[in-house]
N, C-alpha and C positions, 0 to 999 in steps of 0.2 A: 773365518769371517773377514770378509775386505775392510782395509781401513780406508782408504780412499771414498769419497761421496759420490763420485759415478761409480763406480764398482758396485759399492751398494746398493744402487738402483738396480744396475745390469741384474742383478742378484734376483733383487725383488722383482725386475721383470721376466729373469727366465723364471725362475718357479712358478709365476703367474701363467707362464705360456703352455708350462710343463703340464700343468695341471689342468688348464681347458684342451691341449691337445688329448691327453690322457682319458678325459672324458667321450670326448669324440670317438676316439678310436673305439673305448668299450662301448661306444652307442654304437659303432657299425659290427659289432662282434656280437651283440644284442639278436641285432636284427638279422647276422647270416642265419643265425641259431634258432633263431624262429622262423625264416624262411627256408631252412631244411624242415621244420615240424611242419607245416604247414603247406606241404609238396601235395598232400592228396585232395583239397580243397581248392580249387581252381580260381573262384571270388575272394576268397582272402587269400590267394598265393598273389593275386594282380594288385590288391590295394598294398601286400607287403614288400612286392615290389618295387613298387614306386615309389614309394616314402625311402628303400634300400636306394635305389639310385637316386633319388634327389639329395642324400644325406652326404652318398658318397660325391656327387657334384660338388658339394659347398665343401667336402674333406679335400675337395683336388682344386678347386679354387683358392683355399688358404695355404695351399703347400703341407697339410698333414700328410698326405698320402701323393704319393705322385700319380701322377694323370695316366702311365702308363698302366700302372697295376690296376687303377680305379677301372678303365676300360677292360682289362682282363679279367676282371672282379664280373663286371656287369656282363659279358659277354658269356662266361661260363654259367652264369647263374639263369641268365636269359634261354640259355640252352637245355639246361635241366629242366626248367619250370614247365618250357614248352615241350620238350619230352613228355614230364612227371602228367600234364593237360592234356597232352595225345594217346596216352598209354590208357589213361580215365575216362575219356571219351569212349576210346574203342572197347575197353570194355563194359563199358553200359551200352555200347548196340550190338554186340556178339548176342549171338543165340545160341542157346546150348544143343 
């Protein structure tokens, strides 16, 4: 435990930090995890998309996450979804 008065604080504000960053991060761990379950429904793969990239925008905005990975986060996932929608497309007009 610091004994000095700003130390103390420092203290009290990284834990403060630790803790909302902490939160963040499991919110976007959240949302990868239900945007894997949710690959074969095309309307709820876009609304859970979006709320995934705007979450991760305000993650790269405060410096949780860097801007690098947030972009390679969004990009991969952007790629699957639109895959997982082109694959479910085509097979509801295949004919057997």
């Amino acid at each position: 435990m610091p004994n000095i008065k700003s130390a103390q604080k420092a203290l009290r504000q990284s834990r403060k930090r630790h803790s909302k960053n902490s939160s963040d991060k499991e919110k976007i761990k959240v949302l990868l995890r239900s945007l894997r379950i949710t690959k074969s429904n095309p309307d709820i793969l876009n609304e859970e998309f979006n709320k995934l990239q705007s979450v991760l925008d305000k993650a790269s905005k405060n410096n949780i996450i860097h801007k690098n990975k947030v972009a390679r986060l969004k990009s991969r996932i952007y790629k699957a979804a639109h895959a997982a929608t082109h694959t479910a497309k085509t097979r509801k007009t295949q004919k057997p």
